[in-house]
GUKOL-306876 format. One record per residue: x, y, z of N, C-alpha, C in turn; chain; residue in one letter. Coordinates in nm, 4 decimals. Layout:
<nodes>
       n_px       n_py       n_pz      ca_px      ca_py      ca_pz       c_px       c_py       c_pz   voro   tormar
          X          Y          Z          X          Y          Z          X          Y          Z      A        A
...
</nodes>
This chain:
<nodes>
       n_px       n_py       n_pz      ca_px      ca_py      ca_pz       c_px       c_py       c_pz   voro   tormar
    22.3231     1.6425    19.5028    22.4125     1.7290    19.5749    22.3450     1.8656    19.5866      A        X
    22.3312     1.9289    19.7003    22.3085     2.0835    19.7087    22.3916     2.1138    19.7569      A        X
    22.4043     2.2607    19.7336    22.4676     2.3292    19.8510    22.4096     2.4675    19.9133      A        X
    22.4136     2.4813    20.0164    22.3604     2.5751    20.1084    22.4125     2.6758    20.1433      A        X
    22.3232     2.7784    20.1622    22.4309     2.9187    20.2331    22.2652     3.0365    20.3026      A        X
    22.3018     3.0425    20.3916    22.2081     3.1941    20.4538    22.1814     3.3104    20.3526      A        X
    22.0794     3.3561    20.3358    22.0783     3.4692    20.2716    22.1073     3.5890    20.3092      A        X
    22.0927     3.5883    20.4119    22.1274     3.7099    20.5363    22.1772     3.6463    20.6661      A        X
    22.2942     3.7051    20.7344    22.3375     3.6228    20.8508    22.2975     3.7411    21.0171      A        X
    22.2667     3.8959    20.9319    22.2354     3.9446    21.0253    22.1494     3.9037    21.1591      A        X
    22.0928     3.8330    21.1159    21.9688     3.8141    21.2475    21.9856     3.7344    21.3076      A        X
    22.1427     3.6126    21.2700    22.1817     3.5419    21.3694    22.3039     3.5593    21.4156      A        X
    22.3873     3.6666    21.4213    22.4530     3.7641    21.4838    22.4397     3.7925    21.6624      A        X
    22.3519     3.8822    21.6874    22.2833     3.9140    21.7776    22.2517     3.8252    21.8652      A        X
    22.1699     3.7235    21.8028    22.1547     3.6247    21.9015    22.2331     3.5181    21.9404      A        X
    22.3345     3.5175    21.8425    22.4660     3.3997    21.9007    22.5314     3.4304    21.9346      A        X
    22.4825     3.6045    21.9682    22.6514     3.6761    21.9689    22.7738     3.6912    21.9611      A        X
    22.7405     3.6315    21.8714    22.8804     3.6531    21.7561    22.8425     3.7690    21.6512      A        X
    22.9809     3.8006    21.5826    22.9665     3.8730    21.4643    23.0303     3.8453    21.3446      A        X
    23.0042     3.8207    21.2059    23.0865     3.8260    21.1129    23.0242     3.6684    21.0835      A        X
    22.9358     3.6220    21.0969    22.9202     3.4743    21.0562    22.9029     3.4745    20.9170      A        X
    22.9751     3.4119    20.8547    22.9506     3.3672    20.7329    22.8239     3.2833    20.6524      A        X
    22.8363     3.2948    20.5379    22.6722     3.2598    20.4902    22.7048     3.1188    20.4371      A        X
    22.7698     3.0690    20.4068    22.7898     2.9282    20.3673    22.7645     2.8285    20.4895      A        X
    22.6543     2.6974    20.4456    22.6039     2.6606    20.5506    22.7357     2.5102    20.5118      A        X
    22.7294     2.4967    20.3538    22.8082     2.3785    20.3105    22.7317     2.2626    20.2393      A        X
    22.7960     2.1556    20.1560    22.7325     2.1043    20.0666    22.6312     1.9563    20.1545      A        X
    22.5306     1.9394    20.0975    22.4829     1.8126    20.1249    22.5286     1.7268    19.9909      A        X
    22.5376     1.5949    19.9895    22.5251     1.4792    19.9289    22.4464     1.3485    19.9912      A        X
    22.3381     1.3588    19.9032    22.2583     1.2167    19.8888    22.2418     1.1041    19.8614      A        X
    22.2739     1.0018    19.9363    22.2446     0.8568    19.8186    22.1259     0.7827    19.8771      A        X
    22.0180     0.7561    19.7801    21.8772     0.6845    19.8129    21.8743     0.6148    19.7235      A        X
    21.7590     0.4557    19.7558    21.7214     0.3877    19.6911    21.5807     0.3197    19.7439      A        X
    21.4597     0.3085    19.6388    21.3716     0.2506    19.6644    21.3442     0.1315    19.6296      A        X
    21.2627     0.0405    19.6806    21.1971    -0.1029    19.6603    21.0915    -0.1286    19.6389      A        X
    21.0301    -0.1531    19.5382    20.8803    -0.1915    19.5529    20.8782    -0.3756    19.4744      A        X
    20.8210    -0.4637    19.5549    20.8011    -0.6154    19.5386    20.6988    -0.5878    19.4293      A        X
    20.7451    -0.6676    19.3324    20.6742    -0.6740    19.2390    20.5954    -0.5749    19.1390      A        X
    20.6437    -0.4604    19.1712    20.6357    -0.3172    19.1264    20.4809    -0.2604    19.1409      A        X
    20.4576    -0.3248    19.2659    20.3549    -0.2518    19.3093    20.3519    -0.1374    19.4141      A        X
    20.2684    -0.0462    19.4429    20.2685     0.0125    19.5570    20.1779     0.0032    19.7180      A        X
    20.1748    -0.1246    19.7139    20.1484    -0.1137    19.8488    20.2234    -0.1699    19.9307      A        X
    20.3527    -0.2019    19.8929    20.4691    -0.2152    19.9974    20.5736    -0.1862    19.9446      A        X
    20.6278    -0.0342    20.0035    20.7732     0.0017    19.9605    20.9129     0.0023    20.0437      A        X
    20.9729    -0.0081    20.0022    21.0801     0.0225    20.0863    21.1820     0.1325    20.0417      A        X
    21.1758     0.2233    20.1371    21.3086     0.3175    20.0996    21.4150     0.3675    20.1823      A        X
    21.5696     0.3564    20.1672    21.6693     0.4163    20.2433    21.7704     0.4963    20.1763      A        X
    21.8864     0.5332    20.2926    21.9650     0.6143    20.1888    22.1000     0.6607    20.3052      A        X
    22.1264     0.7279    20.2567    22.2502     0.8133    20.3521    22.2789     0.9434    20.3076      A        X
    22.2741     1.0161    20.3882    22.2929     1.2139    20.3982    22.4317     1.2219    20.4543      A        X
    22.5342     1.2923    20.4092    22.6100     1.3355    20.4311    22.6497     1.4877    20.4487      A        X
    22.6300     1.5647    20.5468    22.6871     1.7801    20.4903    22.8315     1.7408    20.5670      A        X
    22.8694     1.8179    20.4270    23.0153     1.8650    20.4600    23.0071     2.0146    20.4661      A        X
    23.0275     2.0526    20.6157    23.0421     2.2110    20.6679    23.0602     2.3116    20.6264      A        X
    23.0274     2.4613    20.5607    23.0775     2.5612    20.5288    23.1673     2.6028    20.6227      A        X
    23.1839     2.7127    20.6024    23.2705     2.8505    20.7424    23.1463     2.8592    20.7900      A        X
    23.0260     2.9060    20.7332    22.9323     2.9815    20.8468    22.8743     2.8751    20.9662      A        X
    22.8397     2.7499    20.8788    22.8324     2.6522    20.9799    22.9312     2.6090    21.1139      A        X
    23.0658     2.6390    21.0871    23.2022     2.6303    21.1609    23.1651     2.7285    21.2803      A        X
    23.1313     2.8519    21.2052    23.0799     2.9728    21.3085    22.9959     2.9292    21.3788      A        X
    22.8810     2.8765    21.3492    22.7803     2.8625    21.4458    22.8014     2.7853    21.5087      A        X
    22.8598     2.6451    21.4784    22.9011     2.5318    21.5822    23.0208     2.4520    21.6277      A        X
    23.1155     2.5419    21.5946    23.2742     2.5785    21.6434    23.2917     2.4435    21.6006      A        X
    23.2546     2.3563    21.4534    23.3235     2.1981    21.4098    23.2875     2.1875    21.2745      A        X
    23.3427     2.1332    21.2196    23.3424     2.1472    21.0400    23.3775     1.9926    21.0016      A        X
    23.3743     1.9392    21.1155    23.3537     1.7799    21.0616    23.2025     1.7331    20.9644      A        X
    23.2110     1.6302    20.9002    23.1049     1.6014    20.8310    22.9912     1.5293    20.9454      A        X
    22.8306     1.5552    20.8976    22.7439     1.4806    20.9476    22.6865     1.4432    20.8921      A        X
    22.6559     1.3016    20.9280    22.6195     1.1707    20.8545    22.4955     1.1576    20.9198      A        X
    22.3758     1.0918    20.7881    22.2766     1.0424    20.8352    22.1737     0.9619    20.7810      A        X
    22.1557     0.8681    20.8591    22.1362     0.7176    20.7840    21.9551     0.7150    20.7642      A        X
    21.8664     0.6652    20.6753    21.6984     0.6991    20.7019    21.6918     0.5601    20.6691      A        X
    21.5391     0.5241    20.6651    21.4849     0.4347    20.6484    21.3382     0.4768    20.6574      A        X
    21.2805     0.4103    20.5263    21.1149     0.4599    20.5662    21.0845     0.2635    20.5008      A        X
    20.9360     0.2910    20.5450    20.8553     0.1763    20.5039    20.7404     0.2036    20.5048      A        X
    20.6693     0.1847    20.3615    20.4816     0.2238    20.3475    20.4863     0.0309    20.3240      A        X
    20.3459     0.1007    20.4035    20.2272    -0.0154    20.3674    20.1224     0.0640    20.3644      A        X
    20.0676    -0.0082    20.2781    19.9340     0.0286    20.1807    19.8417    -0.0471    20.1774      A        X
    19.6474    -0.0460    20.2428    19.5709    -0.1413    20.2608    19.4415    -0.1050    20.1716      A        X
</nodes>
């Protein structure tokens, strides 16, 4: 789990023109898991799912505070 926030919101003020944006970007949560056959490494498999649930400042910048979801998938091969 992290959670996020701007350190300074001044400098995106101006250019979104808006004012007053808040510094909370909002929390991420992670779930991953890897595979390796036979506990080697030259073929892995790894996936997972990302979830942020929205701060206010994020709300500010993109007028929605619904959650975004996001699904990965990687695959090494190794020769």
């Amino acid at each position: 789990m992290s959670y996020l926030r701007f350190a300074r919101t001044g400098s995106l003020e101006p250019f979104l023109n808006q004012n007053d944006v808040d510094e909370e970007i909002g929390f991420e949560v992670t779930l991953a898991a890897q595979w390796r056959p036979n506990l080697t490494n030259n073929f892995q498999v790894a996936g997972g799912l990302s979830v942020l649930f929205p701060g206010r400042g994020f709300g500010d910048l993109y007028e929605s505070r619904d959650p975004l979801y996001s699904l990965f998938l990687q695959l090494t091969v190794t020769y």
